[in-house]
C-alpha positions as a LaTeX table, in Angstrom:
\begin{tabular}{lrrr}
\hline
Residue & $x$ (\AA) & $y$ (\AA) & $z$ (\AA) \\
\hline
Unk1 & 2.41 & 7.34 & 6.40 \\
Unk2 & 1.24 & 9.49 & 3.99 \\
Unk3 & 0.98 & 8.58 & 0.06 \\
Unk4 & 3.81 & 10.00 & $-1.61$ \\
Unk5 & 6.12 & 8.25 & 0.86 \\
Unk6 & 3.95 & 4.99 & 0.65 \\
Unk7 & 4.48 & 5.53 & $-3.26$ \\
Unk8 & 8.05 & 5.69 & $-2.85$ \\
Unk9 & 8.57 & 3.19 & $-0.42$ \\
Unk10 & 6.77 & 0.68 & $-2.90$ \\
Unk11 & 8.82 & 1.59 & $-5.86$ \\
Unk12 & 12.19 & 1.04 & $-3.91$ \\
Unk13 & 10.95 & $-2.46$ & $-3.29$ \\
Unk14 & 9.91 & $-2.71$ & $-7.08$ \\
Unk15 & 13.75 & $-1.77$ & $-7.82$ \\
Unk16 & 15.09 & $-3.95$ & $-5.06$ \\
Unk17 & 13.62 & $-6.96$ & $-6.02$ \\
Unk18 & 12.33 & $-6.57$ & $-10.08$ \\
Unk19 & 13.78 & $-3.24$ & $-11.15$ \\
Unk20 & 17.86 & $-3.53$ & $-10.96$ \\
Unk21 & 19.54 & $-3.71$ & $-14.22$ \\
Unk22 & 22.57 & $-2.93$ & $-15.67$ \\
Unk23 & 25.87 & $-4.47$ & $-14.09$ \\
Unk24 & 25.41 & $-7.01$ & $-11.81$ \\
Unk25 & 27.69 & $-5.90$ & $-8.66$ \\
Unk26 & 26.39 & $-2.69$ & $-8.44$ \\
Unk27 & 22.51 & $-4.32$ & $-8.78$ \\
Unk28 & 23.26 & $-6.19$ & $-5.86$ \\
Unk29 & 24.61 & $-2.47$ & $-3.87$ \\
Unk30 & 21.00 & $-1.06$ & $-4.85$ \\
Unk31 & 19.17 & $-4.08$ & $-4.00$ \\
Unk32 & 20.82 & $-4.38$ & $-0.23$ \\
Unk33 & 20.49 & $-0.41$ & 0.21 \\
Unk34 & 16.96 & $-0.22$ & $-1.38$ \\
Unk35 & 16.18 & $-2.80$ & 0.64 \\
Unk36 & 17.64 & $-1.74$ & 4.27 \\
Unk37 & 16.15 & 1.84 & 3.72 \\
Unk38 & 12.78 & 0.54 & 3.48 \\
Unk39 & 13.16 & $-2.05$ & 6.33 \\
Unk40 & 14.15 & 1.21 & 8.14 \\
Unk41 & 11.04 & 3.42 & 7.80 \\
Unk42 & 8.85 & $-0.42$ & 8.55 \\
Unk43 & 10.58 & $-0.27$ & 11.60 \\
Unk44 & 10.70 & 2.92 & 12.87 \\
Unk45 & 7.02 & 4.19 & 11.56 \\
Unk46 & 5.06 & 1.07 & 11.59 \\
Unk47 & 3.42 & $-0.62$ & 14.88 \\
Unk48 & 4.59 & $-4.67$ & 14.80 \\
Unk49 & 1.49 & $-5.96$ & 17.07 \\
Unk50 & $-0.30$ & $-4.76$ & 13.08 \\
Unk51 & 1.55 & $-8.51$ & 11.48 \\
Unk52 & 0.08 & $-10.89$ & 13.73 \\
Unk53 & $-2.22$ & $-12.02$ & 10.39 \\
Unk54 & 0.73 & $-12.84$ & 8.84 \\
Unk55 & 3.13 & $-14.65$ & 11.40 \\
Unk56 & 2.99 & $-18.20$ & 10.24 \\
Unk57 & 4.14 & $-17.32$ & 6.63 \\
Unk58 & 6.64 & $-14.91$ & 7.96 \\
Unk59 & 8.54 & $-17.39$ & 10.70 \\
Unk60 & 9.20 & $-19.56$ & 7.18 \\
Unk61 & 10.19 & $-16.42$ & 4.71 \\
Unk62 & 12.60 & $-15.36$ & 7.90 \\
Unk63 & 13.92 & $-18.95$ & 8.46 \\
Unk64 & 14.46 & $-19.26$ & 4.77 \\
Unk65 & 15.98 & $-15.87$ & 4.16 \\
Unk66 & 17.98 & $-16.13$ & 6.78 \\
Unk67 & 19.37 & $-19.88$ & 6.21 \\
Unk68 & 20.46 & $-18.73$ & 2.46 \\
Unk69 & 22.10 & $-15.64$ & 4.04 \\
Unk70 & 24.08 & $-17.47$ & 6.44 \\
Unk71 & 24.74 & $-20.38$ & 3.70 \\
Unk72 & 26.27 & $-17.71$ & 1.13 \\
Unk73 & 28.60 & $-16.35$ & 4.06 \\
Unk74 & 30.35 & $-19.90$ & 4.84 \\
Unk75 & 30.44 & $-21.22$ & 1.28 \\
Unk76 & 32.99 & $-18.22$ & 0.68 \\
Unk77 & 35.47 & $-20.60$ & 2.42 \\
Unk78 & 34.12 & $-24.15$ & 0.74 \\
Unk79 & 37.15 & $-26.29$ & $-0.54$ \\
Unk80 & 36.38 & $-28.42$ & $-2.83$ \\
Unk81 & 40.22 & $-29.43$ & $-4.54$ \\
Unk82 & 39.83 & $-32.85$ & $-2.46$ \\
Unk83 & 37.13 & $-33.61$ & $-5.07$ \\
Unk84 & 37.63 & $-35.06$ & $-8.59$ \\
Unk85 & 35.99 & $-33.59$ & $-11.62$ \\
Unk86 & 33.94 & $-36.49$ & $-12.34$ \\
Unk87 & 33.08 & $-36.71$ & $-16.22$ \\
Unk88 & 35.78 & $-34.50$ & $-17.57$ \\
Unk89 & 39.12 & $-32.72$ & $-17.07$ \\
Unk90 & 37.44 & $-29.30$ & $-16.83$ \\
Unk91 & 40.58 & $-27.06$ & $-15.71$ \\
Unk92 & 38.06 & $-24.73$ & $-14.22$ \\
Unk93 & 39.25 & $-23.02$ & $-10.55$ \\
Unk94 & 36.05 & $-23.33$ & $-8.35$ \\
Unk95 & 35.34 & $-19.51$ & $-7.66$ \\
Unk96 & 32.24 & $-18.99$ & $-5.03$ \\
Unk97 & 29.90 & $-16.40$ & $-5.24$ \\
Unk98 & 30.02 & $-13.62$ & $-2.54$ \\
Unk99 & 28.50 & $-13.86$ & 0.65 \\
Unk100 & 27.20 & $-10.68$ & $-0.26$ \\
Unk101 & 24.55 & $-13.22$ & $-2.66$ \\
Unk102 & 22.85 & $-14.27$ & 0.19 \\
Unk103 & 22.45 & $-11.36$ & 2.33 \\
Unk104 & 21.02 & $-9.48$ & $-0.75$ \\
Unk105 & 18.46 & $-12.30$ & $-1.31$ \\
Unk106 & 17.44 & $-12.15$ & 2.15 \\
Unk107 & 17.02 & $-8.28$ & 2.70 \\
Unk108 & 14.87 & $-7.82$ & $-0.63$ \\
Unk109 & 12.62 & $-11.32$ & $-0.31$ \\
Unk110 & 11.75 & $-9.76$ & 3.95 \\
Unk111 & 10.95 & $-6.19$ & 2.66 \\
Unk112 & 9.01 & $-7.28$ & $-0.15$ \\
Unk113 & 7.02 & $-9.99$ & 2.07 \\
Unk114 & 6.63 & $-7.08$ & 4.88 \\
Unk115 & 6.24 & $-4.38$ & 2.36 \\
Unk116 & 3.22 & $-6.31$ & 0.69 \\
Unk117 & 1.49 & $-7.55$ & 4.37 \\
Unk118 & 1.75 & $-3.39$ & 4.92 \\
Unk119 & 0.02 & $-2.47$ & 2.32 \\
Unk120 & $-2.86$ & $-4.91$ & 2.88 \\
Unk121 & $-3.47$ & $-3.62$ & 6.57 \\
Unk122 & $-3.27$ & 0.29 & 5.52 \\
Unk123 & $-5.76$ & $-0.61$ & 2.69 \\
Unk124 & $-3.06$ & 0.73 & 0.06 \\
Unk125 & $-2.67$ & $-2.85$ & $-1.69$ \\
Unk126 & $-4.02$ & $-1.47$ & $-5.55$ \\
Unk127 & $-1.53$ & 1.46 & $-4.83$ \\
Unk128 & 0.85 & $-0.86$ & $-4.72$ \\
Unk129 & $-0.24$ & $-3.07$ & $-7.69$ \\
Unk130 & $-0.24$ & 0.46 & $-9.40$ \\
Unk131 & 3.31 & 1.18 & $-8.66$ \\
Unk132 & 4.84 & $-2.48$ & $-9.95$ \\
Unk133 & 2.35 & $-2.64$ & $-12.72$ \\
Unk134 & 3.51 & 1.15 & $-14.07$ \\
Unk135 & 7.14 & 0.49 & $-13.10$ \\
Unk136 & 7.46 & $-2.84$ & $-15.11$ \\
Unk137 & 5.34 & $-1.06$ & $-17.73$ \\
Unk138 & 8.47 & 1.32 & $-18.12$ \\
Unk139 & 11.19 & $-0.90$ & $-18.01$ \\
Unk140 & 9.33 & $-3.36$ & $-20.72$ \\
Unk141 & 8.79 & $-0.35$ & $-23.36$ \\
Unk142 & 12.53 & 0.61 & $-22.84$ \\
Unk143 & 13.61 & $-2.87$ & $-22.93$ \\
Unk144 & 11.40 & $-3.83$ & $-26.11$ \\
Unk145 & 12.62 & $-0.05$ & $-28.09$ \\
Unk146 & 15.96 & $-1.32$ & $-27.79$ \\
Unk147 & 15.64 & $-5.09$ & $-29.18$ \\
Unk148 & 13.72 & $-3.47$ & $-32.10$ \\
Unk149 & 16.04 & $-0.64$ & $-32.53$ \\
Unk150 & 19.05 & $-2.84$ & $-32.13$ \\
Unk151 & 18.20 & $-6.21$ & $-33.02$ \\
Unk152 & 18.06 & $-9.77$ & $-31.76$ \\
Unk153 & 21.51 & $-11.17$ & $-30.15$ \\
Unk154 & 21.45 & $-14.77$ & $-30.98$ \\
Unk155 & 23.52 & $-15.27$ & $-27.46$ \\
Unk156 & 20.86 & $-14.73$ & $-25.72$ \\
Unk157 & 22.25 & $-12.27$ & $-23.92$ \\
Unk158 & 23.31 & $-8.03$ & $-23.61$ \\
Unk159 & 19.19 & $-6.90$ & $-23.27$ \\
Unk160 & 18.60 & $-4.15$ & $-21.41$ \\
Unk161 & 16.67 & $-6.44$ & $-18.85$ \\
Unk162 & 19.36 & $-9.26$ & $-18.88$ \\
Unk163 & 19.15 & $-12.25$ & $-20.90$ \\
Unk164 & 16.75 & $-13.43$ & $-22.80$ \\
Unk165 & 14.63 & $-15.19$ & $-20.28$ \\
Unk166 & 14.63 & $-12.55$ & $-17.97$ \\
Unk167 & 13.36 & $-10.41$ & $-20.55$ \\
Unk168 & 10.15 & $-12.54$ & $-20.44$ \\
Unk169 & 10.13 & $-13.39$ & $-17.27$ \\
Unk170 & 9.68 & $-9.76$ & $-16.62$ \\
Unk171 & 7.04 & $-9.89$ & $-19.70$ \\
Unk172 & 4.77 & $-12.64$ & $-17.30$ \\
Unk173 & 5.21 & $-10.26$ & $-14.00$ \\
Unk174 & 3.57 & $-7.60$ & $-16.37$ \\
Unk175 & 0.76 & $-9.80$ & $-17.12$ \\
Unk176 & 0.13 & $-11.12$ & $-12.95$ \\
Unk177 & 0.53 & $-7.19$ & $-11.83$ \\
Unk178 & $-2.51$ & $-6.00$ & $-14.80$ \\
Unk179 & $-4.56$ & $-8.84$ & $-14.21$ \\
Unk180 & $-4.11$ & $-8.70$ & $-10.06$ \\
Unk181 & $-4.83$ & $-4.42$ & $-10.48$ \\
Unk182 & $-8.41$ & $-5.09$ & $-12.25$ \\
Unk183 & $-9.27$ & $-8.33$ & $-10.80$ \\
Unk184 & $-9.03$ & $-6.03$ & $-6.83$ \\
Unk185 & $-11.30$ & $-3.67$ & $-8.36$ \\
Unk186 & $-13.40$ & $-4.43$ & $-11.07$ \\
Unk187 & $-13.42$ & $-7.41$ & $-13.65$ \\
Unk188 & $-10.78$ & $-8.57$ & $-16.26$ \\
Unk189 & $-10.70$ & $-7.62$ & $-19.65$ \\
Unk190 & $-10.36$ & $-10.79$ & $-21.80$ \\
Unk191 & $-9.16$ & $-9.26$ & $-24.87$ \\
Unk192 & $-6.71$ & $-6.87$ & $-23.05$ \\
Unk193 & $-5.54$ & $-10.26$ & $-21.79$ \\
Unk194 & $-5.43$ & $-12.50$ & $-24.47$ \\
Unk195 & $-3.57$ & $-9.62$ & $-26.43$ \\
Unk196 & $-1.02$ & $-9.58$ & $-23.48$ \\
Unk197 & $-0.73$ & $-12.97$ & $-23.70$ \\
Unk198 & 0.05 & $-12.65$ & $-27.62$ \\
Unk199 & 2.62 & $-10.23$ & $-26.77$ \\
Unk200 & 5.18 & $-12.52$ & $-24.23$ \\
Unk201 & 5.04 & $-14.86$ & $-27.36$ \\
Unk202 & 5.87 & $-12.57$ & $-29.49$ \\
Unk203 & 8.56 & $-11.75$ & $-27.77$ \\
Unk204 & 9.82 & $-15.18$ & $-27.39$ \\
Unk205 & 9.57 & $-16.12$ & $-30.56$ \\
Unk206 & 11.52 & $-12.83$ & $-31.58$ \\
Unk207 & 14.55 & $-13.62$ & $-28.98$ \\
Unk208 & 14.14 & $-17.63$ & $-29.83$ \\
Unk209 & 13.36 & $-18.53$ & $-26.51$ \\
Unk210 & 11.17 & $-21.79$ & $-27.19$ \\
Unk211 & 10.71 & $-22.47$ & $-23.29$ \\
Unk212 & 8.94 & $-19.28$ & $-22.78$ \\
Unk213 & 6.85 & $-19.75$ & $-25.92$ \\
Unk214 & 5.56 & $-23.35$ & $-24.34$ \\
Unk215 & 5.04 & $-20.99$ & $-21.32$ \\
Unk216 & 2.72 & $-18.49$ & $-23.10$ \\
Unk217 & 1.38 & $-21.07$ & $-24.07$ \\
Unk218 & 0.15 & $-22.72$ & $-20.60$ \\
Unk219 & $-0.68$ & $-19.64$ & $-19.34$ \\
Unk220 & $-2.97$ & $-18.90$ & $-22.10$ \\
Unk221 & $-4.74$ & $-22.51$ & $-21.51$ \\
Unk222 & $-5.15$ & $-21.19$ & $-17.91$ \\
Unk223 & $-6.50$ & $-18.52$ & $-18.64$ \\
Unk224 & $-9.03$ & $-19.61$ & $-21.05$ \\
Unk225 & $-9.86$ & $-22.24$ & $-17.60$ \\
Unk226 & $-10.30$ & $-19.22$ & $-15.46$ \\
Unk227 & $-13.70$ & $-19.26$ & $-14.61$ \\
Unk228 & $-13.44$ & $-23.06$ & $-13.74$ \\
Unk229 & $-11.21$ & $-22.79$ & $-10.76$ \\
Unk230 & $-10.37$ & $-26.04$ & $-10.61$ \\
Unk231 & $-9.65$ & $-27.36$ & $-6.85$ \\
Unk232 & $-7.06$ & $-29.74$ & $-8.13$ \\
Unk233 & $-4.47$ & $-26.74$ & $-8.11$ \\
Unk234 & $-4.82$ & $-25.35$ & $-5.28$ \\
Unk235 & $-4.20$ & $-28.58$ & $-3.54$ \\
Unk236 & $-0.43$ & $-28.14$ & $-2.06$ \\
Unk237 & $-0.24$ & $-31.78$ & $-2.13$ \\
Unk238 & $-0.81$ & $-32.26$ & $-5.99$ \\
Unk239 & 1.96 & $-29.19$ & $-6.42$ \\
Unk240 & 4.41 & $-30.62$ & $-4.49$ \\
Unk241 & 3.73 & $-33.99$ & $-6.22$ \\
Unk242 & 3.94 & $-32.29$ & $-9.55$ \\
Unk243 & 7.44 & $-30.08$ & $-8.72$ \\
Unk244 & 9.10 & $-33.67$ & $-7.63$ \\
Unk245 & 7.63 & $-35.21$ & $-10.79$ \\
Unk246 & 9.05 & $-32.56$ & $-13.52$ \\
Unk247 & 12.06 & $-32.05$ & $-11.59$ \\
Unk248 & 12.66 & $-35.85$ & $-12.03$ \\
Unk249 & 11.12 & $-36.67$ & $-15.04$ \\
Unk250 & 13.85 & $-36.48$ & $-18.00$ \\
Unk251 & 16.50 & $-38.08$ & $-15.15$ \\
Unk252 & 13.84 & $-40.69$ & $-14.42$ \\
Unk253 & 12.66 & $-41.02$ & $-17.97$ \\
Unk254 & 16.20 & $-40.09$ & $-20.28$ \\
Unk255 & 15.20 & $-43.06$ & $-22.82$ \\
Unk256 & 11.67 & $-40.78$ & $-23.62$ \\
Unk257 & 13.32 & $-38.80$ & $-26.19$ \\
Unk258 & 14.08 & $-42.04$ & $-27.78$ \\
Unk259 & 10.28 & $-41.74$ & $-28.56$ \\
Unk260 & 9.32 & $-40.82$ & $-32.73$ \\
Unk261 & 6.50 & $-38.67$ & $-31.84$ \\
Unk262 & 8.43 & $-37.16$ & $-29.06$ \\
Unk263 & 11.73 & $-36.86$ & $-31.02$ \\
Unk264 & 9.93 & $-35.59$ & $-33.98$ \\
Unk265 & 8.42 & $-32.71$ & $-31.58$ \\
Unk266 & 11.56 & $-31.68$ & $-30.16$ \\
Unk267 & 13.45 & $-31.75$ & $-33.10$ \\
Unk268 & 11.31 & $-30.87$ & $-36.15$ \\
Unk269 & 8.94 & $-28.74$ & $-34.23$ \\
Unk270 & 10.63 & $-26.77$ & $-31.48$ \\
Unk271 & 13.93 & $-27.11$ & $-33.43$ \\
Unk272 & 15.38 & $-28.43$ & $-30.82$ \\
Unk273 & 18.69 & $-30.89$ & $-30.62$ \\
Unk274 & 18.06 & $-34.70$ & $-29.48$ \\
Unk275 & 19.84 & $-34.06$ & $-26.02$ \\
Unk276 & 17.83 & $-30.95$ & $-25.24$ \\
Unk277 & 21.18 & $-28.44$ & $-25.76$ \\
Unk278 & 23.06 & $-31.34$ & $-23.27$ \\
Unk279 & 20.85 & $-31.28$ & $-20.81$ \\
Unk280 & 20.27 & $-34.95$ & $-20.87$ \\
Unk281 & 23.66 & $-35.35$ & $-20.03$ \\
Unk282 & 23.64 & $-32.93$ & $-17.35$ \\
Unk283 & 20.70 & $-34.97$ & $-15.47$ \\
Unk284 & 22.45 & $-38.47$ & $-16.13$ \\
Unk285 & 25.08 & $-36.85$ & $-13.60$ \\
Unk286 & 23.02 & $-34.83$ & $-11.37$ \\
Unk287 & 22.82 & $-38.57$ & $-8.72$ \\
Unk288 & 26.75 & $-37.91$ & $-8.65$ \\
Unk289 & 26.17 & $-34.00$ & $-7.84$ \\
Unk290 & 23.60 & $-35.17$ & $-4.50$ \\
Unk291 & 26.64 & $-37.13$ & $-3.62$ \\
Unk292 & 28.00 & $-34.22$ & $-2.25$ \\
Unk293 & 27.18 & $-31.35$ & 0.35 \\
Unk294 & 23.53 & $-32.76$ & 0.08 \\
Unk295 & 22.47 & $-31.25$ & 3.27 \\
Unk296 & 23.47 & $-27.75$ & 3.22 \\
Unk297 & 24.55 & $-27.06$ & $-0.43$ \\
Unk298 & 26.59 & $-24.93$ & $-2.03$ \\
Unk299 & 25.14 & $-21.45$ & $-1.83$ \\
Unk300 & 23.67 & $-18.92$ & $-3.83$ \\
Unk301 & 24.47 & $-18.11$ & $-7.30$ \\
Unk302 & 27.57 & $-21.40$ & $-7.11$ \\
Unk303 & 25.84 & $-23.51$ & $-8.78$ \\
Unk304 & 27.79 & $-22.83$ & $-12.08$ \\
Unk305 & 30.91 & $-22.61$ & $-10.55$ \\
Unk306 & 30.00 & $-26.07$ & $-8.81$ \\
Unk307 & 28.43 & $-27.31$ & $-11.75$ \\
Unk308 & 31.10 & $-26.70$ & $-14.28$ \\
Unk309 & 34.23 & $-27.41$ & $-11.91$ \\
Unk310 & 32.67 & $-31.26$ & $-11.78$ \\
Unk311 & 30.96 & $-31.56$ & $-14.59$ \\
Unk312 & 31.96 & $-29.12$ & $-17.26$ \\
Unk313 & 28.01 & $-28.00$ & $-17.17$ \\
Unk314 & 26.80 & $-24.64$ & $-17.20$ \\
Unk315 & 24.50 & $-25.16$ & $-14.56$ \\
Unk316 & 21.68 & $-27.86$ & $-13.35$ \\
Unk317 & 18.94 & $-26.87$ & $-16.17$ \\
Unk318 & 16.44 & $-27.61$ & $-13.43$ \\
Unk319 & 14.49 & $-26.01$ & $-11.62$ \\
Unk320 & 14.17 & $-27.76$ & $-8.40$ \\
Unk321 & 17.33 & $-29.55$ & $-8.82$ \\
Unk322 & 19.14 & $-26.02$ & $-8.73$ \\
Unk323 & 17.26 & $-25.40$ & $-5.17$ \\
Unk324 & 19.20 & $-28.33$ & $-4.20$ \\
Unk325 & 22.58 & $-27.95$ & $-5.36$ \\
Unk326 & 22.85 & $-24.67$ & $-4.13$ \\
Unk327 & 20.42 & $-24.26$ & $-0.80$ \\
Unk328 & 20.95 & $-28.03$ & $-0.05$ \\
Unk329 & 18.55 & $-30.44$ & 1.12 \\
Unk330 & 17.84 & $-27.98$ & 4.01 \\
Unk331 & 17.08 & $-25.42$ & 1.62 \\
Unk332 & 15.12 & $-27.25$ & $-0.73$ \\
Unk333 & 12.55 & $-28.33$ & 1.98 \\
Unk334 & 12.07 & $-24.82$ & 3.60 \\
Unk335 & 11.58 & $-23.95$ & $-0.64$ \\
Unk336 & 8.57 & $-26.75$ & $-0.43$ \\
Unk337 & 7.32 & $-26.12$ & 2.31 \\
Unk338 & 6.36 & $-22.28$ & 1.85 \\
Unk339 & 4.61 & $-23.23$ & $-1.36$ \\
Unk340 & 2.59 & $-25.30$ & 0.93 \\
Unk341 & 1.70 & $-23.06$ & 3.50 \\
Unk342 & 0.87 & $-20.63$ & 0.88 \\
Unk343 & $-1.50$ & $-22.78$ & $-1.33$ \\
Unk344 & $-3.02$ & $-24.19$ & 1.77 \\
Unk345 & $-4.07$ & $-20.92$ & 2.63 \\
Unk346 & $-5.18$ & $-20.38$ & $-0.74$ \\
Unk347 & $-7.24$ & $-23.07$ & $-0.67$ \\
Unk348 & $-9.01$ & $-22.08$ & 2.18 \\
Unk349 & $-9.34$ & $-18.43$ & 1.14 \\
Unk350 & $-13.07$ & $-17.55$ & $-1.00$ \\
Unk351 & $-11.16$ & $-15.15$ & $-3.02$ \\
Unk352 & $-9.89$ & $-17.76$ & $-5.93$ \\
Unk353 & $-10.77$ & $-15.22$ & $-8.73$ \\
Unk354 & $-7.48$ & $-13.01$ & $-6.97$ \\
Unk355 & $-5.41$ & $-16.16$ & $-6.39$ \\
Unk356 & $-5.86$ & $-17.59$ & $-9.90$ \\
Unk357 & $-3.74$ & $-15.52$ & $-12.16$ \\
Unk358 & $-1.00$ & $-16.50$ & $-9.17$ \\
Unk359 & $-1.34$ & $-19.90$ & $-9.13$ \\
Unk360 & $-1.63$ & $-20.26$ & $-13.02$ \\
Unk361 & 1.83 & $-18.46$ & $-13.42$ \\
Unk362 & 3.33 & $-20.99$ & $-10.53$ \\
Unk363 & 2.20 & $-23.71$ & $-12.48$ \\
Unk364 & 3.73 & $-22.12$ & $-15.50$ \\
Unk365 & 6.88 & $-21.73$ & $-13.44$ \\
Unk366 & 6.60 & $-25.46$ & $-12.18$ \\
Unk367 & 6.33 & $-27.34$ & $-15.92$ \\
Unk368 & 9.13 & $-25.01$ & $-17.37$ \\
Unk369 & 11.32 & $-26.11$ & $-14.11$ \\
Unk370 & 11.40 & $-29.46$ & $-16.05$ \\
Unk371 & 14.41 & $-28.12$ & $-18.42$ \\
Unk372 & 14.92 & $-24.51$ & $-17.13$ \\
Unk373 & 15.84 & $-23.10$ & $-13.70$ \\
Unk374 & 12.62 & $-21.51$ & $-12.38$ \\
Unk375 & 12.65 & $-21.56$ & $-8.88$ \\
Unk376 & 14.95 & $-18.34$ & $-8.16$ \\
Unk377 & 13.96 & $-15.19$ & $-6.59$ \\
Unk378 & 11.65 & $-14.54$ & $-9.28$ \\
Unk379 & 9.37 & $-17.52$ & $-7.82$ \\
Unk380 & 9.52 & $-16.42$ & $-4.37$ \\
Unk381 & 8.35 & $-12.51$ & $-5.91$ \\
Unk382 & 5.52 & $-14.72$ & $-7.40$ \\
Unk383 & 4.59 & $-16.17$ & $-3.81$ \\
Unk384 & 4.61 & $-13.18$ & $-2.02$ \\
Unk385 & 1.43 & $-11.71$ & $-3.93$ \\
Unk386 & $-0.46$ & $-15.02$ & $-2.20$ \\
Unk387 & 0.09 & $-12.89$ & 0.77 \\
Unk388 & $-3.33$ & $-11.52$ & 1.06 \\
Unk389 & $-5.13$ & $-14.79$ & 1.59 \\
Unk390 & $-3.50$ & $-15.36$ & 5.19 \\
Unk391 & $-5.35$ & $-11.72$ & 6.08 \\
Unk392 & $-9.28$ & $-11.96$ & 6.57 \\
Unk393 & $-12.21$ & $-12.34$ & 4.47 \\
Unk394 & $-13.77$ & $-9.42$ & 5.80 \\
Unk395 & $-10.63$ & $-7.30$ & 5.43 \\
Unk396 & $-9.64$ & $-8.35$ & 2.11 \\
\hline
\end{tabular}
């Protein structure tokens, strides 16, 4: 496959899975027919025997991908008018998501994870880093023109990239894609970094988006731990024990913000209200929400449907929680248990000073899952660049 088609190839799955904005229908068209064209040319140009390296992570990205696509198709036809809003007469009709949601998950999470384990065997892997570093690049000076040009929307919402969070979520991707580009072939530049670093807070504190800010935050302590590599995090065990304990915590622990030091952070601080914008009262109810379809959930993108037809609540505000809800507890293991497998391998694999920048964003994902929902597609994108460690030492 020669380079301008490799080039191309990679920037369709850049668009598929980071790149799509605009409305959100016709996103989901280019994602599935991004997506299916470059599954096409894999198939047809690209000798299978070549991902034996990488069969253990790919039976659980197909199972996955493949349970949320068929979940999405048969919770078109859930009925839920048998069950009573629980806390509050919300009038809301219960509207499911497409079972298009699903299918579109499932094509562009496959290509990327095949797209990525291609790239590694054809020795193309910085081309590739190239592509989604320039690519995001683009879409981030666009993106940040128009903000300046046109001001802050105190919604929230109406950016070029979306809303406000994935704004900087797509400000954090920048950062993993420069740092994984120089760490493959040279050394890091710490001020290039730290300034990077400076600049997803800045633009979180210019679109008030406080969670993100506590997430530059993190990710700058990580970084500044870099050279330590500390084993602790790469230990699936401890990250598993650390998603069920933040994903728990303020349901476990409500009475906490009774605290003075910890009111007096939230509120005089962060300028945050007491019940963390009614999220406190989401989680008292979210026992009632496990009460129902607990094993198989509600599908993709239902969760505020679901959410607000029982509860009058926008959505979960967490991020493992929202795994549940909507993938079930079916889903939500099979979410687990490819972190696992990944980290384990991570572990195991020499090349920490490539895995770091990774793991430090998961964990930066992970803590903000405590109040946000963080555990979308945009984690499993994050995972898939821990694909290299289930290749070789010698080849990598």
């Amino acid at each position: 496959m020669n380079s301008f088609i490799l080039k191309i190839i990679f920037a369709l799955t850049f668009w598929a899975n980071l790149g799509t904005v605009g409305n959100l229908v016709f996103d989901r068209y280019l994602t599935v027919f991004f997506s299916c064209f470059v599954l096409l040319i894999l198939f047809l140009r690209v000798n299978k025997n070549q991902f034996v390296y990488f069969k253990k992570i790919n039976i659980y990205i197909f199972i996955y991908c493949i349970y949320n696509a068929v979940l999405s198709f048969f919770s078109v036809n859930k009925d839920l008018s048998s069950i009573q809003t629980l806390v509050l007469n919300t009038d809301i009709e219960y509207s499911p998501a497409s079972a298009f949601v699903g299918m579109a998950f499932a094509l562009k999470i496959i290509s990327l994870f095949l797209v990525i384990e291609y790239s590694i065997l054809h020795k193309s892997f910085y081309t590739l880093l190239k592509v989604f570093f320039s690519l995001t690049m683009l879409l981030l000076i666009i993106n940040d023109v128009l903000v300046l040009v046109n001001g802050v929307n105190f919604s929230g919402n109406g950016y070029f990239l979306g809303n406000k969070f994935q704004v900087v979520y797509m400000h954090y991707f920048a950062f993993l894609f420069y740092t994984l580009k120089k760490i493959y072939i040279s050394s890091l530049n710490a001020t290039k970094c730290y300034l990077f670093i400076f600049w997803v807070a800045a633009i979180s504190i210019l679109l008030h988006c406080t969670t993100t800010l506590l997430g530059s935050i993190l990710l700058m302590l990580f970084f500044l731990f870099r050279t330590k590599k500390i084993a602790l995090f790469y230990n699936p065990n401890f990250t598993i024990l650390l998603i069920l304990f933040t994903a728990s915590f303020f349901w476990l622990f409500s009475n906490i913000l009774d605290n003075s030091y910890i009111h007096y952070f939230l509120v005089d601080i962060l300028g945050k209200d007491p019940t963390l914008t009614g999220r406190i009262g989401i989680y008292a109810l979210l026992d009632d929400t496990f009460l129902r379809d607990t094993v198989s959930g509600v599908g993709l993108e239902n969760s505020h449907f679901f959410m607000s037809y029982l509860f009058g609540a926008a959505n979960t505000q967490n991020g493992l929680f929202e795994v549940w809800v909507e993938q079930g507890l079916i889903g939500a293991l099979l979410f687990l248990s490819i972190i696992y497998v990944m980290l384990n391998s991570a572990r195991k694999n020499e090349f920490k000073e490539f895995t770091y920048p990774i793991v430090a964003l998961m964990y930066v994902f992970i803590l903000l899952g405590t109040v946000e929902i963080t555990f979308g597609y945009r984690f499993c994108i994050l995972l898939s660049f821990l694909v290299p460690v289930f290749y070789t030492k010698k080849h990598f």
